[in-house]
C-alpha positions, 0 to 999 in steps of 0.5 A: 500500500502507497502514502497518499501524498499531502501538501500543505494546501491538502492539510489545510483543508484537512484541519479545517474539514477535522475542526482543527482551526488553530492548526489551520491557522497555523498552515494558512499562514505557512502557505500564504508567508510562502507565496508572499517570499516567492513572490518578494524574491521575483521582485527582487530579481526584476529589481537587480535586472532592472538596476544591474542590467538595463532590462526594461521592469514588466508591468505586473498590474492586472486590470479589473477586467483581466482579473474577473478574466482569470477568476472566472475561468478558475472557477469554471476550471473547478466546476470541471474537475469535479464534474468529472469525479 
């Protein structure tokens, strides 16, 4: 028999599902910390780019448009998946 392989993401929706909400708690920041490091590490990087080697920054700013955009083709990506399961 295999472990069935965890992430944090999958914990977190465990403990919420289990009741545990300080563990939750304690995941929740663990994941939402990570995605804010990486994204502060690609900053910095376009950062040093743009100071040490003359490239041009991208613009990173989304419209309200394009962020409906990508929210709702998410959400319909989900309904998908489950349909199928």
């Amino acid at each position: 028999m295999s472990e069935v392989e965890t992430t944090p993401t999958l914990d977190f929706v465990n403990a919420l599902q289990g009741g545990d909400y300080n563990s939750a708690q304690e995941l929740f920041n663990g994941i939402l910390g990570g995605k804010m490091q990486d994204t502060l590490d690609a900053e910095k990087v376009a950062v040093a780019d743009t100071i040490f080697n003359g490239v041009e920054p991208v613009d990173m700013e989304m419209s309200d448009e394009e962020v409906d955009d990508v929210l709702g083709s998410e959400v319909s990506e989900e309904e998908d998946s489950s349909e199928i399961a």
